[in-house]
C-alpha positions as CSV (number, residue, x, y, z in Angstrom):
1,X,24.2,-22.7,9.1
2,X,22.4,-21.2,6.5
3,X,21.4,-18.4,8.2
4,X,25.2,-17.8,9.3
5,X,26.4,-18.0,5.5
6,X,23.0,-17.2,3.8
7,X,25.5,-16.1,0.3
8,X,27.9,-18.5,-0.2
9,X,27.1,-22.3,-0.4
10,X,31.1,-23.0,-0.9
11,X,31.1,-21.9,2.9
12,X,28.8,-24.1,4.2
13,X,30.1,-26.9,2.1
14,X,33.3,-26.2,3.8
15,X,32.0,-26.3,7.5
16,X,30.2,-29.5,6.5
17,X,33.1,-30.9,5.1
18,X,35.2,-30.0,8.4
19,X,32.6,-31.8,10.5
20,X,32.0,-34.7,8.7
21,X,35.4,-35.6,7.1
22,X,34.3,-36.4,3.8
23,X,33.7,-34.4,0.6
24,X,30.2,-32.7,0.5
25,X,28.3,-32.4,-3.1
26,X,27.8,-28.8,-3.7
27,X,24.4,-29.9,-5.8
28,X,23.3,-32.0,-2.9
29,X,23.3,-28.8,-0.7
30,X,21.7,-26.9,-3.0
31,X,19.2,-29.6,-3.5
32,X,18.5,-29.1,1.0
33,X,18.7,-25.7,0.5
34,X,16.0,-25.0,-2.1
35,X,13.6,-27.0,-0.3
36,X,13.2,-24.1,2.3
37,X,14.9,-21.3,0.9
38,X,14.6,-19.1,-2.6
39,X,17.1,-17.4,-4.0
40,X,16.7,-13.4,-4.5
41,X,18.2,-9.9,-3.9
42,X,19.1,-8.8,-0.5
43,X,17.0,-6.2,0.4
44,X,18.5,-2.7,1.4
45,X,16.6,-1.6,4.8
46,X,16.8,1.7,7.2
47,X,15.3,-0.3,9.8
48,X,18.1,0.0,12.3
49,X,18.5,3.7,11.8
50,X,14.5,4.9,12.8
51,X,12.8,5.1,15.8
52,X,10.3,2.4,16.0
53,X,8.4,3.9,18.5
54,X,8.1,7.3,16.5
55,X,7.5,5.0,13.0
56,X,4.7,3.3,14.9
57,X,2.5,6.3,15.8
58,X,3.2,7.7,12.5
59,X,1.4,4.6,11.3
60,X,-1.2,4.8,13.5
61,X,-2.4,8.4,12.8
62,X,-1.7,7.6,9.0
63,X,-4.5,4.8,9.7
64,X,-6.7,7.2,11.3
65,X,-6.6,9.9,8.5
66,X,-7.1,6.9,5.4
67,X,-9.9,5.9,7.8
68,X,-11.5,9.6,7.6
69,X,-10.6,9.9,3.4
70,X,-12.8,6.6,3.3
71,X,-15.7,8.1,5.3
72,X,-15.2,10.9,2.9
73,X,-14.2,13.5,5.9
74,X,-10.8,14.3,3.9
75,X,-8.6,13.5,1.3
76,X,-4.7,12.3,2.1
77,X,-1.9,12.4,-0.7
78,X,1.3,10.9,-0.6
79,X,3.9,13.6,-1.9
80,X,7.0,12.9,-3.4
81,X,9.9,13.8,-6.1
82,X,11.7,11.2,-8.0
83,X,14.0,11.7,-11.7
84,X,13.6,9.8,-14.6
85,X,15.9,9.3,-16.9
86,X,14.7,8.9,-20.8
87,X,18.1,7.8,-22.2
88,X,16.9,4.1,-23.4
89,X,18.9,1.2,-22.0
90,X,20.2,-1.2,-24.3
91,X,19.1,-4.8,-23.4
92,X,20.3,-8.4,-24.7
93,X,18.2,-9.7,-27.6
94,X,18.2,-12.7,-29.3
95,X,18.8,-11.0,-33.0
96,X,19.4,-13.3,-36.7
97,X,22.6,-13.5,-37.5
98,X,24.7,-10.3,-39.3
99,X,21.7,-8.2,-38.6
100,X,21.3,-5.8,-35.8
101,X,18.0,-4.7,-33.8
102,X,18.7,-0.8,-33.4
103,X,17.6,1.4,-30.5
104,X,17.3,5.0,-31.4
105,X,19.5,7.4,-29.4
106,X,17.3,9.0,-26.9
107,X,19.4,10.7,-24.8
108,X,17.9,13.9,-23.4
109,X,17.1,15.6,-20.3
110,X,16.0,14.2,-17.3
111,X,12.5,14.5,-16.2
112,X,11.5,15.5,-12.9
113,X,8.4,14.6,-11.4
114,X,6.6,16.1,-8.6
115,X,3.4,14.1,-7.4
116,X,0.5,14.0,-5.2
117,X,-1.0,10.5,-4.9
118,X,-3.5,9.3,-3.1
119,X,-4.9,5.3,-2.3
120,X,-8.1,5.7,-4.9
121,X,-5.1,6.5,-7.6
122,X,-6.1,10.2,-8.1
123,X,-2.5,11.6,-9.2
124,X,-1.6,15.2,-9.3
125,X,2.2,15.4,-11.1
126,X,3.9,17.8,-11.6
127,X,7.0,17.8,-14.6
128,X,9.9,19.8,-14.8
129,X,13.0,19.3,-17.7
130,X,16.4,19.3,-16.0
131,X,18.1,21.0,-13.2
132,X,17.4,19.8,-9.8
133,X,14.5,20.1,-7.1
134,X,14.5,23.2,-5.0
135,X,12.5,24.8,-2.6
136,X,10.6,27.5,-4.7
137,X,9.9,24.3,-7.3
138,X,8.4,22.5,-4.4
139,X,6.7,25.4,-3.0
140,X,5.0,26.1,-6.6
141,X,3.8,22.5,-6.6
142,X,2.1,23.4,-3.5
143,X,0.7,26.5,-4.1
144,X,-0.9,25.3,-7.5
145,X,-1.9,22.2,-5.5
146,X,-3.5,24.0,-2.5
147,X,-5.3,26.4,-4.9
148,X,-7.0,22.8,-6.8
149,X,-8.6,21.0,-3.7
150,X,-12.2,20.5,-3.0
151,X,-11.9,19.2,0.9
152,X,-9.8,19.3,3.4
153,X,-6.6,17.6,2.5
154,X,-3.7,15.7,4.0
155,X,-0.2,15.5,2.7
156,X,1.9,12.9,3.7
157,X,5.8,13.1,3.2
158,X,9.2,12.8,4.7
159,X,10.9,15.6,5.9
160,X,14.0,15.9,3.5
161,X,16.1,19.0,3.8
162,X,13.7,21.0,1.4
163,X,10.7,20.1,3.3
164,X,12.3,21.2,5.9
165,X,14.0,24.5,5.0
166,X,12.5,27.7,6.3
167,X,11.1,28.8,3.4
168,X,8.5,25.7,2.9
169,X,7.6,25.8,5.9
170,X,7.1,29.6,5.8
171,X,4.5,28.6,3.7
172,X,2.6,25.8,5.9
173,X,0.1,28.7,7.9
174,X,-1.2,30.0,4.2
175,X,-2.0,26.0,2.7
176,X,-3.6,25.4,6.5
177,X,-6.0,28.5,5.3
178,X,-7.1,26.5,2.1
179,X,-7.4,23.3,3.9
180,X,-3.8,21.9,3.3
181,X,-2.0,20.7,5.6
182,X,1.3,18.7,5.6
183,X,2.2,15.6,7.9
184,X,5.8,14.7,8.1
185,X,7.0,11.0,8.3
186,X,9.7,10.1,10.9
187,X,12.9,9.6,9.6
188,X,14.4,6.8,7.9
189,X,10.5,5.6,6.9
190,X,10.2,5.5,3.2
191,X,7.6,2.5,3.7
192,X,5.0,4.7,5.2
193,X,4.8,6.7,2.0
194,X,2.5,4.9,-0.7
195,X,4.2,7.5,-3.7
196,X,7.7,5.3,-3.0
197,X,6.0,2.0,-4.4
198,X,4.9,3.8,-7.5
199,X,8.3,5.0,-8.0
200,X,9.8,2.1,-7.7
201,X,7.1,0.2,-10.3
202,X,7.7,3.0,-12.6
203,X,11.9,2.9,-12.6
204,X,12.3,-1.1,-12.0
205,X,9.1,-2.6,-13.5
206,X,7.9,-0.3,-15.9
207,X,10.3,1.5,-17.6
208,X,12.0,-1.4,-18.2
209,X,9.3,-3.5,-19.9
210,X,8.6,-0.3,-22.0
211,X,12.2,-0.1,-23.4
212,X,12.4,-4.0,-24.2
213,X,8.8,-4.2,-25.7
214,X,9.7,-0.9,-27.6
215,X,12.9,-3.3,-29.4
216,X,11.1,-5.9,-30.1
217,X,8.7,-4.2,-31.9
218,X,11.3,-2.3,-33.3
219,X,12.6,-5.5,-34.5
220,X,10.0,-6.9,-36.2
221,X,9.1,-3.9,-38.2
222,X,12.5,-3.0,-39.2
């Protein structure tokens, strides 16, 4: 039943109610419930829109070239963009009464970052001001990238639009020369990119401890 109506307890209090014929305690299901089950945010997925088959093998040779970085044959970077915003939320606080814990107004650009990452945490970014992420900005990051590599590299990374226009990939023969070369993810398979996770820490985890610990302290001093 629960997995039928796993977001609403008043429904399954209503189907238990219609079976049995008596009232049902709403705490008494969520005391049942609990015992098996935690409640959290659903989880946004692409799942049903990639090709597991493709997703699979994309796994596999990903395996296969982490196993060579760790023999020390090559290197493999995750690449990926991702905008921040440095505009500060503004949190509850528990704050003394008539006084007022103040967050300085931060609004400003936002930040653009660029970034190879690989799994020993070497991180190349790359930071731009404003605007948005083009081809020629990605194609930079490249070039400056391709020209700073000791071994023979991998990059890992989905195959957005820019990747994909004809002018990046104008420019895949030249990196091959230096020893770059690019490997793009299957559709629909953000997982498979180890950059995502950092993004994620940075915007959900993060950022947002920063900005709260930044009031506090804000607040004591003041």
């Amino acid at each position: 039943m629960v997995e039928e109506e796993p977001r609403s307890v008043n429904k399954i209090i209503a189907v238990l109610e219609d079976d049995r014929g008596k009232k049902v305690s709403k705490s008494a299901v969520r005391r049942v419930i609990k015992k098996k089950r935690t409640w959290k945010r659903i989880r946004k997925s692409l799942r049903g829109k990639r090709d597991d088959e493709k997703f699979e093998k994309a796994q596999e040779k990903i395996a296969d070239l982490e196993k060579r970085r760790e023999n020390g044959e090559i290197d493999v970077r995750y690449f990926d963009e991702s905008g921040f915003c440095p505009t500060p939320c503004v949190p509850y606080a528990w704050q003394p009464k008539g006084e007022y814990i103040e967050v300085p107004s931060a609004a400003g650009s936002r930040l653009n970052v660029l970034a190879f990452m690989n799994k020993e945490n070497n991180f190349t970014p790359f930071i731009f001001e404003g605007g948005g992420t083009d081809a020629d900005l990605v194609i930079a990051c490249f070039d400056s990238f391709s020209e700073a590599i000791s071994q023979k590299t991998f990059v890992i990374m989905d195959n957005s639009p820019v990747h994909k226009s004809r002018k990046f990939l104008s420019c895949l023969p030249e990196w091959h020369k230096k020893g770059l070369n690019i490997k793009f993810l299957p559709t629909y398979s953000p997982e498979l990119n180890l950059i995502e996770i950092l993004w994620r820490k940075i915007k959900y985890e993060w950022l947002p401890f920063l900005r709260v610990y930044f009031i506090l302290q804000t607040g004591r001093t003041s």
